[in-house]
Each structure stands twice: as structure tokens, then as C-alpha cells.
C-alpha positions as CSV (number, residue, x, y, z in Angstrom):
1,X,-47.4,-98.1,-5.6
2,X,-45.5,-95.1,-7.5
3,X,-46.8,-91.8,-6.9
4,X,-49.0,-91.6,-10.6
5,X,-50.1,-87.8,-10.8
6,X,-53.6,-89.0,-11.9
7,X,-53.8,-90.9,-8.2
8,X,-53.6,-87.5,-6.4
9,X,-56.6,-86.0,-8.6
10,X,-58.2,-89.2,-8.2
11,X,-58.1,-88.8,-4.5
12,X,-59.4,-85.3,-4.7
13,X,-62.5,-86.5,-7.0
14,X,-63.2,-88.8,-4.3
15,X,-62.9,-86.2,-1.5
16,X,-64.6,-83.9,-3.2
């Protein structure tokens, strides 16, 4: 998968 700038803030919503 290409790193999408969305997946990185989707990651941290999930972390959070």
C-alpha cells in the first residue's frame, strides 16, 4: 500500500 497521509492520522485515531 502507498503511504496515504490520511492512513498515518487514521492510525493515530485508532491509537488514540
Amino acid at each position: 500500500m502507498v503511504e496515504d497521509p490520511a492512513a498515518e492520522a487514521t492510525a493515530e485515531d485508532l491509537a488514540a
